[in-house]
N, C-alpha and C positions, 0 to 999 in steps of 0.2 A: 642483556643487561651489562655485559663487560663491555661488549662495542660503544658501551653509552657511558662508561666510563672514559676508555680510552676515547674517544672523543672530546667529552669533560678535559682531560688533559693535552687536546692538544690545542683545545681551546686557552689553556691557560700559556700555554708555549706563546699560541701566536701572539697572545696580552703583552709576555712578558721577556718578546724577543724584539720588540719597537714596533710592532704593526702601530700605527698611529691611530685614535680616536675617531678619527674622520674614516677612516678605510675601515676600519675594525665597525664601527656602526651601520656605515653602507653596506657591508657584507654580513651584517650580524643575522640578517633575515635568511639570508643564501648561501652561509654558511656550511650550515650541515648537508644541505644537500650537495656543495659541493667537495667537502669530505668526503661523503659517500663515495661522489662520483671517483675522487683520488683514491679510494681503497681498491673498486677493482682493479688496480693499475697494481700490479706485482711486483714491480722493481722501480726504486729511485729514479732508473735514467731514463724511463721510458714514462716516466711524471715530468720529469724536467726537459724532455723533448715536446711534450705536449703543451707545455706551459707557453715554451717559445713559440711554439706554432701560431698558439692564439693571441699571442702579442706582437705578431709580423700580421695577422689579420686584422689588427682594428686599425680605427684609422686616429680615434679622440688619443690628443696626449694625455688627457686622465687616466683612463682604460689602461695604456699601456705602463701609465707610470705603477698605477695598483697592481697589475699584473708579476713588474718589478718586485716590487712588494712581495708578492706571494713566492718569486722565485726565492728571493733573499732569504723566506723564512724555510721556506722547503729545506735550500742548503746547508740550514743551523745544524746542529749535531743533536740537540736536544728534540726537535722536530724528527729528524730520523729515527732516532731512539725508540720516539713514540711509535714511529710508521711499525719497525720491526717489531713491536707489540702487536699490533693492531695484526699483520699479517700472520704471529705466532696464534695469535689467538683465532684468528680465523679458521685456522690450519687447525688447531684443534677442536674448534665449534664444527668442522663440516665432516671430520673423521667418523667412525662408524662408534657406534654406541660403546660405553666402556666392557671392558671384555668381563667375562664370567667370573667370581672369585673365586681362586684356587682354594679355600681352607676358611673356616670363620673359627678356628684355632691359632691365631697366631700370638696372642700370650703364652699360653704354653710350650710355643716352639721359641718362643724367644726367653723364657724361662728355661728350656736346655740348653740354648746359647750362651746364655751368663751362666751358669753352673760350668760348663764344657770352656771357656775361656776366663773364668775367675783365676783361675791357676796358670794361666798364660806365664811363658816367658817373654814373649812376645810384647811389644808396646804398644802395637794396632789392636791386639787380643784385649788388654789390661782396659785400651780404651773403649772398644766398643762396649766390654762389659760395664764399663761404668756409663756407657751411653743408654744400654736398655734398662735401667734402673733408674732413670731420671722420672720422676714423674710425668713431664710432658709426653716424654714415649710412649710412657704404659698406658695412658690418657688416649695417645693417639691409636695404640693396637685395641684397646678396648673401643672403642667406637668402630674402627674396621671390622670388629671382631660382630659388632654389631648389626649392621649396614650387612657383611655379608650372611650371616644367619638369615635375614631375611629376604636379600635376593639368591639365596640356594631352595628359598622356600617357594618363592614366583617362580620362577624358570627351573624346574627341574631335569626336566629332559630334553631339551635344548641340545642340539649336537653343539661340540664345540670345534672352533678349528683348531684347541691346543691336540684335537685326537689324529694320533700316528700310528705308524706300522713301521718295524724297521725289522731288519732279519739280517742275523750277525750269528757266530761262533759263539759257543757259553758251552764252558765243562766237557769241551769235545762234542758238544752236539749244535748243531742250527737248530737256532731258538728264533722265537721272534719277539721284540718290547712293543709291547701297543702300550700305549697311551690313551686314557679316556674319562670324562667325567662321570661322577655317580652324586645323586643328591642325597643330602642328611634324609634320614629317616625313610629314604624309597630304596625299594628291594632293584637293585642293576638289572635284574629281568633276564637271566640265566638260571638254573641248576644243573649241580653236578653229581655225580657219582663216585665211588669207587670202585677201583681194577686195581686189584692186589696194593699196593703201596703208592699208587698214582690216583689222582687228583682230576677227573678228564670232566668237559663240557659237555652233558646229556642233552640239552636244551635251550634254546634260544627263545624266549618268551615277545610275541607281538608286542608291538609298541616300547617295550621297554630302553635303555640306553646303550644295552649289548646290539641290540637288532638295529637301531639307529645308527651307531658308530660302522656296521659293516666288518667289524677288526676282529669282532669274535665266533667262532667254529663250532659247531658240535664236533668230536673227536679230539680238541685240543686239550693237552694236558698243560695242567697249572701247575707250574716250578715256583714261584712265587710272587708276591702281590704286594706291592712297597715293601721290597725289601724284606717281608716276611715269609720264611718255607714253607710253602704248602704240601709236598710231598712227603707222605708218610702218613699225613691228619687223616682224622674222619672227617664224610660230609656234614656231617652238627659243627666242627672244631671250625672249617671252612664259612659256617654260614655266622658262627657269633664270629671271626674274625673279619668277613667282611659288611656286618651289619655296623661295626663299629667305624668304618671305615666309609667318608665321604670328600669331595671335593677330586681331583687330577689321581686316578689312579693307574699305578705302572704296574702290567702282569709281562711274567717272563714265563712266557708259553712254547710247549713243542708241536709244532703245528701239525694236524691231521695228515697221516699220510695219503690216507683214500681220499681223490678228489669225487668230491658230492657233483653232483649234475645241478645245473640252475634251478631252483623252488619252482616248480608250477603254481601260478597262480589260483589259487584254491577258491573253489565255490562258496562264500557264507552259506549254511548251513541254520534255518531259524528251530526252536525246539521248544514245548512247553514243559517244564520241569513238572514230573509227579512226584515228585520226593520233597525234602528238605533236605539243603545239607550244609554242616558247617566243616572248614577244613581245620577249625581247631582240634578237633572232636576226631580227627580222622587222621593213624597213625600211616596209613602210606602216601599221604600227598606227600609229590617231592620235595615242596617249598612250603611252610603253610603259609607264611606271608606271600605266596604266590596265588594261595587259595583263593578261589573265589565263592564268597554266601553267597546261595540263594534258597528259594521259601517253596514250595509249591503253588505251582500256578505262574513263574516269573517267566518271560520269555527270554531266551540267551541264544545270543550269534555266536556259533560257534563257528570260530574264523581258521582253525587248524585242527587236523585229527591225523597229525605225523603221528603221534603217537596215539596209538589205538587205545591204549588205557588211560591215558589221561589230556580230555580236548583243550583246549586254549579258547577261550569265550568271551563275555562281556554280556552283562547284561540291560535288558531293552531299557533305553532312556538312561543308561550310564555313562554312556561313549564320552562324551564333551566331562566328562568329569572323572572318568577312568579310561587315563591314557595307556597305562599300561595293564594286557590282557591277563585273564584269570585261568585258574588251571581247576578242570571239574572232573571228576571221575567218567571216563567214556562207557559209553551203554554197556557193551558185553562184560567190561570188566563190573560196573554195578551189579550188570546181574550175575554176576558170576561168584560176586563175595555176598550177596543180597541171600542170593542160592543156599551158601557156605552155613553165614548167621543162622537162618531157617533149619539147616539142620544140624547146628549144635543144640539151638535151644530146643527142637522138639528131643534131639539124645536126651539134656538135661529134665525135661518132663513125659517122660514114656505113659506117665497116666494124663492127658491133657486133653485126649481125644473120650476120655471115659467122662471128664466132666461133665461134660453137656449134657450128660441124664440127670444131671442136677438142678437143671433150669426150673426156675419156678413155672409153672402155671399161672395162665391169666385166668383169674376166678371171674372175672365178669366176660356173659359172653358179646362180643359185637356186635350193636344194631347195623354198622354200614358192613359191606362185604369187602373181601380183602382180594387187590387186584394181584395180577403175579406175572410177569416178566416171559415170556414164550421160552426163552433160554434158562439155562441154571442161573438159580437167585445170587449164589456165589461166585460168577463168573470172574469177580476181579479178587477174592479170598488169594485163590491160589497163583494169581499172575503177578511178578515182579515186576511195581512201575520203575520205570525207568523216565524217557522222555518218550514225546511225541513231535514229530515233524509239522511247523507249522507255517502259512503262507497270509500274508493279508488279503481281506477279501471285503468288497466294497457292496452292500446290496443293492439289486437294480429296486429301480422306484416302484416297479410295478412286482415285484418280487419279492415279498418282505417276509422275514426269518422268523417262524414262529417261536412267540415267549413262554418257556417254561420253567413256569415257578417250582418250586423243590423245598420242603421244609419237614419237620417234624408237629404233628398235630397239635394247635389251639396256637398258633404262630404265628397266623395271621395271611396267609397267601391265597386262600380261599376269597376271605375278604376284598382281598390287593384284586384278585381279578374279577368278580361283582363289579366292583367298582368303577374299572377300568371299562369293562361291557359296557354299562348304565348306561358313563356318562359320555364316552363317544362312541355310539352304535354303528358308525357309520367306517369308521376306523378298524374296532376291534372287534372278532366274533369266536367265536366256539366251535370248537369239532361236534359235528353231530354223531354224535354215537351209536353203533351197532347194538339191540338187543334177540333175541329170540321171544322174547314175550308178544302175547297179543297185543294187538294197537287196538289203544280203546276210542272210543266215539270223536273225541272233543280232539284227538293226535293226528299231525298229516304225516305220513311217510317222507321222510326226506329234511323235516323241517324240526321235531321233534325227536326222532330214531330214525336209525336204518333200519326195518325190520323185516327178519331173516329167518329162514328155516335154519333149524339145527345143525341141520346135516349141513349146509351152507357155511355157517356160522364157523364149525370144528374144520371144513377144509382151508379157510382162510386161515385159522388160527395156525394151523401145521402149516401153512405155508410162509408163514410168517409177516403177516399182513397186520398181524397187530400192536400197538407199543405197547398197550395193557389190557386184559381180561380178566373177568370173573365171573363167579357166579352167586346170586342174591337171587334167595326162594325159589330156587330150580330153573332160573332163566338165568341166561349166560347174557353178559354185557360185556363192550370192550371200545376202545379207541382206534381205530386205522389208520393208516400211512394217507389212507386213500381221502380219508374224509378233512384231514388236514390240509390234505394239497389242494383240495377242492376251495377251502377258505382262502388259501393261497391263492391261487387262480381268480378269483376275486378282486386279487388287490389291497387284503384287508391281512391284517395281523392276526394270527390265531392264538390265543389264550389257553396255556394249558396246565396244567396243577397233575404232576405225575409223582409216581412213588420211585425211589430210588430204584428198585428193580428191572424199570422201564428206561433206565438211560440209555443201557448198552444198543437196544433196539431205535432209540431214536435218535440216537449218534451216526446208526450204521446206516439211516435208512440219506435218500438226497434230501431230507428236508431242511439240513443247514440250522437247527436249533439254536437258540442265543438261552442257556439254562443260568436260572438266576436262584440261589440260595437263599431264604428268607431264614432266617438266627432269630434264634429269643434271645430277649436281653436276659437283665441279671434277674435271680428267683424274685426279688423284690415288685420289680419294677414287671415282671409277667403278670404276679399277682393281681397287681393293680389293673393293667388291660384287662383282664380275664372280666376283674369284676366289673369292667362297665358294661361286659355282655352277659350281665348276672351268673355269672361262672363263680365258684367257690374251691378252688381244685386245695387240695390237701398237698401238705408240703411234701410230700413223697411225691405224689402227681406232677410237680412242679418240679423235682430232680431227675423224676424221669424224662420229661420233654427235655430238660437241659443236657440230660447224658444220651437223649436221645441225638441230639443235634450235633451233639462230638463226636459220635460213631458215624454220624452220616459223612460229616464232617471229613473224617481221618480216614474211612471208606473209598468214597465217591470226591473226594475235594478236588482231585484233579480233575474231575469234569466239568468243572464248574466255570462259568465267563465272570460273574459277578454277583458280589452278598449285599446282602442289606441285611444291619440289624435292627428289628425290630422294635423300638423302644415306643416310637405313637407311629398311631396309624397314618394320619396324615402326613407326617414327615416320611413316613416309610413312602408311601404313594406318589409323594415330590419324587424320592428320588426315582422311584421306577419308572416313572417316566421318563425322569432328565437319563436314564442310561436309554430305554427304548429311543427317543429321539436320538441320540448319539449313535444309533445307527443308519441314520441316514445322513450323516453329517461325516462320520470318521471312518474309514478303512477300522476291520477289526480284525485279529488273529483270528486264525480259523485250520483244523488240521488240515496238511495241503490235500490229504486224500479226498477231500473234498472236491475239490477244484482238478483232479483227473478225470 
């Protein structure tokens, strides 16, 4: 757009330095292209050598008399004038983008200026004070002040090239002045510590603008930071002085005297969180704005674990939108204060273990039998989660994971996999089950039961072949490793509806499970499901399925790939599906123990 200005004006030059009507029309079409062609030419005399050239080349005295012309006007002063436009403007059209703003504070530093030279003796001091008090000024620092608020907000971690290293003499000691940006409202991506009245760098956080610049050390002590002393503060004094703190900052640092050896390149490390955790909430993160949330169930790359107690992460599907890495409590150190908590609070209730003779009784007794897990039912009670190692895992076509549903009673999963049988038999089928009872007339072996001698029966169980057992009116039943892999082997998805007690074993076993939680909605909206399958349950009934599903929930949640809540059945059934098919379409987390 300015090229097309200055153009515009040297158009009016040529009008109005005699080009004649006649010449100025002939060329009015050819013109501009041949302006163009006069810009790339970088200097006056090598335009005015070129001119001549092609006027000793023609042969028409027209040709050469216009040519004339064009020299005439080249040589005006008003025409140069313009040319040195044209080529300043060039020169800053091709230059590299404008540079980063130093501060989106500059009324206020120019409001210390007019205070600090109001009182001038000075006639340069008296005047500029009276220069940043002009409206137009203040006008123009408040638009600056503008513009850069919001590009410190795009570009925040952008190295700059205003970032230095310089190492000089200061107080008798070799210090060194780095220089470096840091954006409004983003944490620089260090913390530090203290050692006695010293101020030193514990940490270099991934991605952040300390680790980008290269200029900053673990070991190095901070002497001060624009000009304000950092020696003597606390790490809190440090962290609100340089929260406030953005745009070109100067640290005057005493550089580490132990040289560190070059970072090895660190393995990502992928993990599925069994906890929650927030770093507000958590009095030893070193940063909490370095904290990283996460939920249970979240996957996190943990991209550093220099420091044994607290990893450097990001989590999965964060990256392109959290540049700078997060800082998560490391395994041992979790279970190690996880450990701590556990036994303050059983100190504070020494009677907590005598409660549970308080349990009520279930007065109604059960028509269906109650299955029970080969291992202790409380296998995960007394284990501190922490994380679990996790690897993507793609299934072959002919190998498909079988689906285990998981819920709390009248929820609806029972249903979910009827359904799913019915209507693609060809797809989906069922573990056949081991009993010891007799097979009656109308039953094939194989097809209906497994069926098994006792003594059969008890030695698989001990050897741990089964993922659930029970026993119903003196015949023992149960699910197998054996009889799932067999639906596997097929080709076919196997359908399976397990009780929480059963995970640990069908985690442990190769079958590669995909466990889907099925949730009740809210007591209302159960109600209503209930009653279309003439169910009546009493509101108590109705708080228990709900507080059942929270303990499962807050239990076992970390086992779980994916929930569905229940609110219609149909809608629940779309989605179990659309997540089933999503395994053959997408790579899924899976613990890597798997895949050894």
């Amino acid at each position: 757009m300015i090229q097309r200005y200055v153009l515009l004006f040297l158009c009016e030059v040529t009008v109005s330095s005699g080009f004649t009507d006649r010449v100025f029309l002939r060329y009015t079409s050819d013109l501009q292209a041949y302006l163009w062609f006069v810009f790339v030419l970088s200097e006056l005399e090598d335009l005015l050598m070129s001119l001549k050239q092609v006027q000793h080349s023609l042969n028409d005295s027209q040709s050469q008399e216009d040519i004339e012309l064009v020299l005439q006007l080249v040589q005006k002063s008003d025409f140069q004038k313009a040319f040195n436009i044209h080529n300043a403007v060039a020169h800053y059209m091709n230059r590299p983008s404008p540079p980063y703003p130093l501060t989106d504070h500059t009324q206020s530093l120019a409001q210390e200026v007019e205070v600090m030279m109001h009182n001038s003796s000075q006639k340069e001091g008296l005047e500029l004070s009276t220069l940043l008090k002009t409206p137009h000024m203040q006008a123009l620092m408040m638009a600056h002040d503008s513009v850069a608020e919001q590009e410190m907000q795009l570009e925040p971690l952008v190295p700059s090239v205003n970032q230095s290293e310089t190492l000089t003499q200061w107080g008798g000691e070799t210090v060194k002045f780095v220089r470096l940006e840091k954006a409004k409202d983003i944490p620089l991506g260090a913390t530090v510590r203290n050692d006695m009245d010293s101020v030193v760098i514990s940490r270099i956080v991934k991605g952040g603008a300390a680790e980008h610049s290269g200029l900053l050390h673990e070991g190095d002590e901070i002497l001060e930071i624009n000009g304000v002393e950092i020696r003597g503060k606390d790490v809190n004094e440090v962290f609100d002085i340089l929260a406030d703190m953005h745009g070109v900052l100067t640290f005057v640092l005493i550089p580490n005297a132990q040289t560190k050896p070059p970072p090895v390149k660190e393995t990502v490390m992928h993990v599925k969180a069994h906890f929650d955790y927030d770093p507000s909430d958590d009095p030893y993160v070193p940063c909490r704005e370095l904290g990283l949330c996460f939920q249970k169930g979240d996957i996190l790359h943990i991209i550093s674990q220099d420091d044994p107690n607290w990893w450097q992460a990001y989590r999965d599907g964060d990256e392109d939108n959290q540049p700078l890495a997060g800082l998560v409590p490391g395994k041992n150190f979790q279970q190690q204060r996880e450990a701590m908590k556990q036994t303050i609070e059983e100190d504070k209730e020494p009677e907590k273990s005598g409660k549970l003779w308080c349990a009520k009784k279930n007065k109604k007794k059960r028509k269906k039998m109650q299955y029970n897990a080969n291992k202790n039912d409380d296998f995960d009670n007394e284990e501190i989660l922490t994380y679990e190692e996790m690897a993507l895992y793609h299934q072959p076509a002919n190998r498909k994971r079988p689906i285990a549903l998981i819920g709390p009673p009248n929820c609806g999963q029972n249903e979910l996999r009827q359904r799913l049988l019915s209507s693609e038999p060809d797809r989906f089928a069922g573990a056949v089950p081991y009993t010891t009872r007799s097979r009656r007339d109308v039953e094939v072996n194989g097809r209906d039961y497994h069926f098994v001698s006792r003594q059969a029966f008890e030695m698989d169980s001990a050897a741990g072949k089964f993922i659930e057992s029970g026993e119903f009116e003196k015949n023992l039943y149960g699910t197998s490793t054996d009889s799932v892999r067999q639906v596997i082997n097929t080709g076919k998805i196997c359908l399976l509806c397990v009780h929480t007690q059963s995970l640990k074993v069908l985690r442990s076993s190769d079958l590669k499970p995909y466990i889907i939680f099925i949730a009740p909605p809210s007591q209302e909206r159960l109600r209503a499901l209930l009653a279309k399958d003439n169910k009546n349950p009493k509101p108590e009934e109705l708080r228990d399925i709900i507080e059942k599903a929270r303990e499962m929930e807050q239990n076992y949640g970390h086992l779980f790939d994916a929930a569905i809540v229940n609110t219609d059945l149909d809608k629940a059934y779309q989605e179990l599906l659309r997540l089933i098919n999503k395994l053959d379409t997408e790579p899924q987390w899976v613990p890597s123990s798997w895949l050894r």
